[in-house]
N, C-alpha and C positions, 0 to 999 in steps of 0.2 A: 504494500500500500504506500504508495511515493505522490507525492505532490503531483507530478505529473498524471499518475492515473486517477487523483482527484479531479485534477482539470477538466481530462476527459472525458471522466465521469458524469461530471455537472452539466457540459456540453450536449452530451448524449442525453442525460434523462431532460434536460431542457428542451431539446431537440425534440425529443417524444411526447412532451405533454404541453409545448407552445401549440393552441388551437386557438384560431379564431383574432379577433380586433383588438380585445380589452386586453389590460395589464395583465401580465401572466404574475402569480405572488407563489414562492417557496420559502417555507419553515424548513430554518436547520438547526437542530438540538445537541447535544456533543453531553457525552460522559467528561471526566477530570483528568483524561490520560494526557502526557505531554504532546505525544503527535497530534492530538485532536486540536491544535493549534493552528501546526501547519495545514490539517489537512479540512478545515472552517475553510481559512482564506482563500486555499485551489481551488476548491469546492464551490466558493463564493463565484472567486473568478470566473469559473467556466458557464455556471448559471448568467453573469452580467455579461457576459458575451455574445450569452442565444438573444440578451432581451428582456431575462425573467428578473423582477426585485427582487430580494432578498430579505428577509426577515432572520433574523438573527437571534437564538434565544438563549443563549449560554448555556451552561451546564442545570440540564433538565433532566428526568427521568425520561425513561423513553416512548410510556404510555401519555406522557404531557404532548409529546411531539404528534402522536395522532390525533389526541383529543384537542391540540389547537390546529392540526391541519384543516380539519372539517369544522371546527369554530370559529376560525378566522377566515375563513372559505377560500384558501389558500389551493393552486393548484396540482401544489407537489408538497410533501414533509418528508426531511432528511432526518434520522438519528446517527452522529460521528459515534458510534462504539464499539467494542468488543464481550461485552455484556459481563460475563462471567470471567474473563481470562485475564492475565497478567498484562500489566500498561504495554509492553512492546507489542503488543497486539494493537491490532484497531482496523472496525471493516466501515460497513455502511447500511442501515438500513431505510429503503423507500416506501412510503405512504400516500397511497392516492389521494384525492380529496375527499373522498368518503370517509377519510381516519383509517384504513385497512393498509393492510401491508400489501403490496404490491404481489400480482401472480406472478407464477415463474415465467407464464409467455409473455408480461411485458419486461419482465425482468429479463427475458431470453433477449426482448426487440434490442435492449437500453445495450446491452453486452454487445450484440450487433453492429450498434451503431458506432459502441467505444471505437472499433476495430474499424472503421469507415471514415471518410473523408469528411468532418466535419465542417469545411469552410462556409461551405455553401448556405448554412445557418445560421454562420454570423451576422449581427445585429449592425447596422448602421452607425453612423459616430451618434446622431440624434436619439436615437433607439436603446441604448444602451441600459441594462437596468439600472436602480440604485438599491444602497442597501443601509439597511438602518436597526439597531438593534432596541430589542422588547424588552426596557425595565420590568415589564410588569409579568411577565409569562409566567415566574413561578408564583406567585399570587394568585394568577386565573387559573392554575392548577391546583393548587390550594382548594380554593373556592368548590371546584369540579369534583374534587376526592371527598369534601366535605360532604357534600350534596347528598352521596350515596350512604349515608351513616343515618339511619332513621329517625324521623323526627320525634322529639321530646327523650330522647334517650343521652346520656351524658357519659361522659369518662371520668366524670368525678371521684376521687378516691381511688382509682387506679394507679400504678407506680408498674411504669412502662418504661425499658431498658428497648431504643434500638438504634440498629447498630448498621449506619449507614455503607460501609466497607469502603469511604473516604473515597465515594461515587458520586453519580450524578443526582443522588436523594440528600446527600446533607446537609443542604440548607432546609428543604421544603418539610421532608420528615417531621423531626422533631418540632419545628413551627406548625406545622398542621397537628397534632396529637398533642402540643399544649392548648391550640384556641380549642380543641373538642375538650380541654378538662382535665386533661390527664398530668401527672406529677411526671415528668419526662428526665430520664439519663441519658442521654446520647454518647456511643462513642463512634467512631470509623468517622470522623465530621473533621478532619485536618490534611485534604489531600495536597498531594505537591507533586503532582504530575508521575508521581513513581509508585505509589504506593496502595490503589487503587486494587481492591481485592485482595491485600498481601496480608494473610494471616487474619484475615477480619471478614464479617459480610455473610451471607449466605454459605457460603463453598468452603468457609472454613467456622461453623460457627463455637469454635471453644473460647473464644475470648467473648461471647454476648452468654453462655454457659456461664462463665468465671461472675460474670459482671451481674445477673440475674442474682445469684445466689448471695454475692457480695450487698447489693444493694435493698434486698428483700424486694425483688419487684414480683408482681403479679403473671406477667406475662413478659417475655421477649420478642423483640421483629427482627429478624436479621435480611434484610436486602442485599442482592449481587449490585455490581458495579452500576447498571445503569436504572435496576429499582423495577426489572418486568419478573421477578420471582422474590421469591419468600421463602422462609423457614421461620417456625415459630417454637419457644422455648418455653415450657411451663414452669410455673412457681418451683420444681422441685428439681429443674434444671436438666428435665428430659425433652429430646426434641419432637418436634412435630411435623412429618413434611408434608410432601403437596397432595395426598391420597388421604389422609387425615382433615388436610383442610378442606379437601372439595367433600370430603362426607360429612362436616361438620355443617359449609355453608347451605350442602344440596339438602340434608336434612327439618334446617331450621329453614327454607325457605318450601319445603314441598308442604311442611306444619304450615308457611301462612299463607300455601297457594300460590307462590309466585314462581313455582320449579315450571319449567317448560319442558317438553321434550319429554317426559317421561322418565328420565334418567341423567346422567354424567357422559360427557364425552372425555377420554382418556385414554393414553398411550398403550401399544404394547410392553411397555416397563409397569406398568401400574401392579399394585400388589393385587391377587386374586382374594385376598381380607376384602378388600374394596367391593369387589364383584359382589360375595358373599353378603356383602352388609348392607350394599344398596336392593341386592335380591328379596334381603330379608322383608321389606318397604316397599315389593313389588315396582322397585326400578330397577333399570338397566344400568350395563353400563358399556355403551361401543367404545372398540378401541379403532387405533388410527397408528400407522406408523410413526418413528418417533419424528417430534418437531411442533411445535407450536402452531406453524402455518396449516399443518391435515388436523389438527386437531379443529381448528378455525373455521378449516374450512366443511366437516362435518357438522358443526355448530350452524351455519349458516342452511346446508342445505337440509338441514333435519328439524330444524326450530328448537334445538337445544340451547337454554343459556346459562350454563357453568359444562366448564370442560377444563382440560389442562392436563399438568406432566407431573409425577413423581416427585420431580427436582424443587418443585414449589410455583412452577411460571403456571398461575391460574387467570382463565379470564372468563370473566362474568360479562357476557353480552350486551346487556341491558343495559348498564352504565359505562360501559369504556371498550375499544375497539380492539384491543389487544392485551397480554396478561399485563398486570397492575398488581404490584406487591403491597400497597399499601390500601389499595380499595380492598384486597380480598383480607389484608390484616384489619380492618374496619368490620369486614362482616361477622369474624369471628371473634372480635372485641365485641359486638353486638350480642350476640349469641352468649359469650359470660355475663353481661351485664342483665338481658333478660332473664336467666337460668338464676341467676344472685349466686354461679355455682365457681370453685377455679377454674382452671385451664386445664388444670391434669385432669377433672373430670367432664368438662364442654368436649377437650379436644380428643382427646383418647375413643373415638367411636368403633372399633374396632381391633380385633389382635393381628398385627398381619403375621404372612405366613412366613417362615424363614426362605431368606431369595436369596440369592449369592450369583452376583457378577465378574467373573475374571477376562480379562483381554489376553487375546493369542497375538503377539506381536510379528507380522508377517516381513520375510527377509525381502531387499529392497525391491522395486521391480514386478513382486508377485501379486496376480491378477486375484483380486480374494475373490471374487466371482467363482474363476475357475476352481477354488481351492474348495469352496461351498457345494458345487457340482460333482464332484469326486462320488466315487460311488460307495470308500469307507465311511466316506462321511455323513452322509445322508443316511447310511444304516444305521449307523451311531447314533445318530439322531432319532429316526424312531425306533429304534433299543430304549431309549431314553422315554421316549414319550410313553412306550408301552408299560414301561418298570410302572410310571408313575400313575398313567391311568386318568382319574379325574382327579384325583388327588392334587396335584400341581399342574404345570406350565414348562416345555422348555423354548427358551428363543437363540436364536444363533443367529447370527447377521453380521453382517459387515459395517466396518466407521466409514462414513459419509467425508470425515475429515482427516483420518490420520490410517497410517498401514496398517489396520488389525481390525479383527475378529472377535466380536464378542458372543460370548457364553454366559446367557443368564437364564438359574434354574432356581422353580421355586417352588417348594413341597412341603408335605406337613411335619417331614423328620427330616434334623438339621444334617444329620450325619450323613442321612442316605442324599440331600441335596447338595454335601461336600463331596461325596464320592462320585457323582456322577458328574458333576462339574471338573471336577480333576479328571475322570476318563474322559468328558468331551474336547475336553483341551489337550490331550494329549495324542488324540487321532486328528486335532486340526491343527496341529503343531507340526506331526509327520506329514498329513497331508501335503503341508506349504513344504516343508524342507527340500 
């Protein structure tokens, strides 16, 4: 990710969604990482080139960035981030003007055009956009996260430990959960361009564990870097992830009639506890390969409105376009608050099953397709399914981003769901060799 292919980038999705007479306007939001510096201003650049203004909103969460795309009737939103991963990272994600993350066939056209002659959509000297930046954005997201916290209900007397992981949430966090009331500790809130997820946040939550228990707080939030997932920590400094919170919200909302769909939309990682618990409630629960985006997009075409992943990125329809760490942490503060009950008991809705994930790391070069197609391996595979029965799950797949192979099994006996994971990893270890 280099300046230059900011440039291009900006050029091209410019190039793609300039239609029509009127002022073209884009929203661009940026997590706290150092490159998201450089890579605002190329970005910038290549948008003032096609023609488009620019709005500029600092370091926002990323669900702010769709929810002012379509508020400001903006006809692009840009988020600069790499969400979850360490500062040397950093990608892009686009937002139509509907607040929706962009499909992959326009995302396919915008890649198209990076590689294409853009001259020919250069803006005139007169034409040129301008760009100007939004004091007020995190305010009106403020405002937007508020909204969705039911009325006449308070945070009063709560003592709320969260922990920004010194992202694009830690101004806005802890400011939004003091005006709802709550007695607020914030840590991960001093970023400096390096430090962004490091040992704090979601993906590492032992230091909002330390800080929970240290402070007597009620509940913890821990946000990833750009603030579209969650994990939540109970008074007695057990965690809570995102299978927990979608049975917590899906349940206290089908109690007041507002569950749509029937059920949860939810990944192939999700615990089978989940399955089980929303079955018990005669709901469902489809799953969708992993990603945020099939989850979404199942939501959309089924009239589901909560879905989500494992990992905590939950998004509730209804109020916000894509997952929101801090709307879905509102719903389940809601949920103790009407219950008068804690967290270890709102949030704990089910036991899940013992699951166990290992990565087969494949040697350079090797095609994991081909490796999955093998015919040891596929038998191995249902060996595995058949030991288990209904009893568990197993999945095997390939990383969409890195060399390997993952193997996740999940069954009602811990030992017999180690032992099978160790044999499947060791026929797709040979397989690759």
């Amino acid at each position: 990710m280099t300046a230059d292919t900011a440039l291009r980038l900006g050029m091209a999705a410019g190039a793609r969604f300039v239609r029509g007479e009127h002022r073209h306007v884009v929203v661009i939001g940026k997590d706290t990482r150092l490159s998201g510096y450089m890579i605002e201003q190329a970005l910038t650049a290549g948008f003032l080139s096609i023609g488009m203004d620019v709005l500029l909103l600092g370091p926002v969460p990323t669900p702010a960035v769709g929810y002012l795309t379509r508020s400001m009737r903006a006809d692009l939103g840009v988020v600069i981030s790499a969400s979850h991963n360490a500062f040397h990272d950093n990608g892009m994600k686009f937002f139509g003007p509907d607040g929706f993350k962009l499909s992959d066939s326009i995302e396919n056209e915008i890649e198209a055009l990076v590689e294409s002659d853009l001259s020919a959509g250069r803006a005139g000297s007169r034409d040129l956009g301008r760009a100007r930046r939004v004091d007020d954005a995190g305010g009106r997201y403020i405002e937007a996260v508020k909204a969705t916290f039911p009325r006449g209900l308070e945070l009063d007397g709560l003592k709320i430990v969260v922990d920004c992981a010194n992202g694009a949430a830690y101004r806005v966090a802890p400011r939004m959960l003091s005006e709802l009331g709550a007695e607020v500790f914030a840590i991960g809130v001093s970023p400096d361009g390096f430090n962004i997820n490091e040992a704090c946040g979601s993906t590492h939550p032992e230091a909002l564990v330390e800080a929970v228990q240290e402070r007597g707080a009620d509940i913890g939030i821990g946000l990833d870097g750009d603030a579209d997932r969650l994990v939540l920590v109970d008074e007695r400094g057990e965690s809570i992830d995102g299978d927990q919170i979608m049975a917590t919200i899906a349940d206290t909302w089908w109690v007041d009639g507002r569950l749509r769909g029937g059920g949860v939309v939810a990944t192939v990682m999700s615990n089978l506890g989940l399955e089980r618990y929303l079955a018990g409630r005669g709901l469902t629960l489809e799953r969708t390969a992993v990603g945020d985006r099939y989850v979404l997009e199942r939501m959309r075409e089924a009239g589901f409105n909560i879905g989500g992943e494992q990992s905590g990125h939950v998004i509730l329809s209804d109020v916000m376009t894509t997952g929101d760490g801090l709307v879905a942490a509102l719903q389940v503060l809601a949920a103790m608050v009407v219950a008068g009950r804690p967290a270890s008991e709102v949030c704990h809705r089910f036991e899940p099953l013992p699951q166990l994930l290992r990565n087969v790391r494949l040697p350079a070069g090797t095609d994991a397709r081909r490796v999955l197609d093998k015919s040891r391996v596929v038998k191995a595979i249902l060996d595995a399914e058949t030991v288990l029965g209904d009893r568990g799950r197993v999945l095997v797949r390939r990383s969409g981003t890195e060399p390997l192979v993952r193997v996740m099994i999940e069954g009602e006996d811990r030992a017999e769901v180690e032992a099978l994971v160790a044999g499947l990893c060791d026929v797709v270890a040979a397989a690759a060799a």
